[in-house]
N, C-alpha and C positions, 0 to 999 in steps of 0.2 A: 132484534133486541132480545138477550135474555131477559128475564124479570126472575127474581128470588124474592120469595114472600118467609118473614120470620114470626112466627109467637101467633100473636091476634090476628096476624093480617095472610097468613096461612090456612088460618082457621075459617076466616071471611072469604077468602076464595077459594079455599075447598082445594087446596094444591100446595103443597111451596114451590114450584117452580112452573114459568111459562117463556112460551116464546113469541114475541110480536113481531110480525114485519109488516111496517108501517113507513118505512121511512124516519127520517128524522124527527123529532117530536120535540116541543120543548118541555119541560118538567109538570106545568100546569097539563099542555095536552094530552101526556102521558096518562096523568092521573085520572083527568076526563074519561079516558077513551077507554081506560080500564074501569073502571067505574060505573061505567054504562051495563054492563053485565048483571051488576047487582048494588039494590042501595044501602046494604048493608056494607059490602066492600067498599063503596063509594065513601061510606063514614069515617071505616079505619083507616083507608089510605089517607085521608084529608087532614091526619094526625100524628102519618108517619114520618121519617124522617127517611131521607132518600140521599141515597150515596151511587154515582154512578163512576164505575170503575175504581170503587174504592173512596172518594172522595166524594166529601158530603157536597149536596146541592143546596146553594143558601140565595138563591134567587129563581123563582120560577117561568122566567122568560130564559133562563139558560139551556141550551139546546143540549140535545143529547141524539149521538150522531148512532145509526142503525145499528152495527154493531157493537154495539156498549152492553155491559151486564151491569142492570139494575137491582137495586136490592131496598125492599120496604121495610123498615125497622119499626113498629112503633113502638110508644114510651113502656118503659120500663118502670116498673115498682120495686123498691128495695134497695139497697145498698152494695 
């Protein structure tokens, strides 16, 4: 799985970009299992907004299959 990290959550993992091989994951485990590394990341990600292959994820039991590129967005200030 790719991961691309934007803005805050860039900054929280210390990367904008990684790569998981995990298996399949559902959007909750994802975040979990990234999250584990630091609970500072664990916060921004739990606020981000996640799009997998481009399209946003609006329920976190939806799966996201091994090779999918992930991208963490969080909220934005401004107009």
């Amino acid at each position: 799985m790719q991961i691309r990290y934007y803005a805050g959550a860039a900054d929280a993992a210390g990367t904008a970009s990684d790569h998981l091989e995990a298996g399949d994951l559902t959007a909750a485990e994802l975040v979990a299992r990234l999250g584990q590394r630091d609970q500072g990341l664990a916060d921004v990600l739990a606020c981000c907004s996640v799009l997998v292959d481009g399209s946003p994820v609006r329920d976190d039991d939806q799966r996201i299959p091994e090779q999918a590129r992930v991208d963490f967005l969080p909220p934005f200030a401004g107009g």
